[in-house]
C-alpha positions, 0 to 999 in steps of 0.5 A: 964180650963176643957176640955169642955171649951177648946174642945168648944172653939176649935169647935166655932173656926172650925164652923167658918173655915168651914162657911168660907170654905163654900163662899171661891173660890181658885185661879188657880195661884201657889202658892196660889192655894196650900196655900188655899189647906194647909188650907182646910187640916189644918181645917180637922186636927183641926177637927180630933183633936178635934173628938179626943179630945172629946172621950178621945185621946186628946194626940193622936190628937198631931198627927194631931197638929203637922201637922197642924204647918207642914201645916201653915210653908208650906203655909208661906213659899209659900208666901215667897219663889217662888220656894218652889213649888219645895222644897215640890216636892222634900221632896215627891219624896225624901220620895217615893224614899225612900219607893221603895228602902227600897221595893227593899231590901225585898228578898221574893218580886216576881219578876213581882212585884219587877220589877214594883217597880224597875220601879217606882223606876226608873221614881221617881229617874229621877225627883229627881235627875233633882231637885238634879241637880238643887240645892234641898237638903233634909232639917230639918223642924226645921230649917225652923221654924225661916224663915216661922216666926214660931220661937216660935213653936219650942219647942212645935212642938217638944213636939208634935213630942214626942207625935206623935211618942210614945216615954216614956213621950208619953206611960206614960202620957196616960197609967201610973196610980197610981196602974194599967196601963190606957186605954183612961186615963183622959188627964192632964189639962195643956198638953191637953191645951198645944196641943189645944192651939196650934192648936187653934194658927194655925187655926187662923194664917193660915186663916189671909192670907186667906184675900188676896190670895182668894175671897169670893162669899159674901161681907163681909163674910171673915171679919165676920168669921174671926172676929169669930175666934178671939172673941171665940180665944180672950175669950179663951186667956182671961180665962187662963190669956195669 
């Protein structure tokens, strides 16, 4: 399959996102309102990655792929576990915490600024620490793959993760050419397919639930997007035998 099939396939499946997205009201009520919310970003990363795609950084649109997965298992696990509300304030000030403790240990920080950040430091650790108190522990994402139903994407979230970080297999598939190092080197057929065809999964995956936790100002019109996507999903799957 050429990357214009495939980068085609993808944008038919986001026009059909974003004609959805057009009719589509959210509720008010935790935890659909963040779920609809971890959608409307999973179709802005679909889209980045597939900009990325058609100007030759298909690998660098992994970035965006992985976290489109990272989306889709958050919405799931919304839908699974009340309180997961709380797990994902915890992961943000886990990480804010983790950011004004490492400001801290910068010696040649002025004093009027360390003691605003000490500050800051100071509101973030009291939630934390509630939260703490109440049982939230930091987790591994890994090992929330199996529960969110999303087994199969674990090996291919860590494909995306080496991708997204720049490790060797990363550097050289994008600049490792035969005689001189590449720039914006062609993509190799079956990884820009092994990206894309994870994106298009989620993309799809993500809007399925979409029919139950929101409403549409149009009758009908969830069911003829989503019908859409899956014709353009379905041709693609056809094309490559899956």
């Amino acid at each position: 399959m050429t990357d214009t099939t495939l980068l085609g396939t993808a944008e038919s499946i986001l026009k059909s996102a974003q004609e959805l997205i057009s009719k589509m009201r959210a509720p008010a009520t935790t935890p659909e309102r963040p779920r609809v919310a971890l959608y409307l970003t999973i179709t802005e990363q679909f889209e980045a990655a597939i900009r990325l795609g058609r100007v030759g950084m298909g690998t660098h649109g992994a970035v965006h792929v992985r976290s489109m997965l990272e989306a889709l298992l958050s919405m799931n696990l919304l839908a699974q576990r009340p309180g997961f509300t709380d797990q994902m304030r915890f992961d943000k000030l886990k990480g804010e915490k983790k950011l004004y403790e490492s400001l801290l240990t910068n010696p040649n920080i002025p004093a009027a600024d360390r003691a605003s950040v000490q500050t800051r430091l100071d509101v973030c650790k009291a939630e934390y620490d509630a939260l703490f108190a109440q049982g939230l522990r930091p987790r591994r994402i890994t090992e929330d793959f199996s529960p969110a139903g999303l087994a199969d994407f674990i090996g291919p979230y860590t494909v995306l993760c080496g991708l997204s970080h720049n490790d060797l297999f990363a550097l050289a598939a994008r600049h490792q050419g035969d005689q001189v190092m590449t720039y914006k080197a062609v993509v190799d057929d079956d990884l820009m397919q092994s990206i894309y065809s994870v994106a298009m999964t989620v993309m799809v995956s993500a809007t399925e639930p979409l029919a139950t936790i929101t409403r549409f100002t149009v009758d009908g019109h969830y069911d003829r997007c989503f019908q859409d996507m899956n014709n353009a999903w379905g041709a693609f799957l056809q094309s490559v035998g899956a």
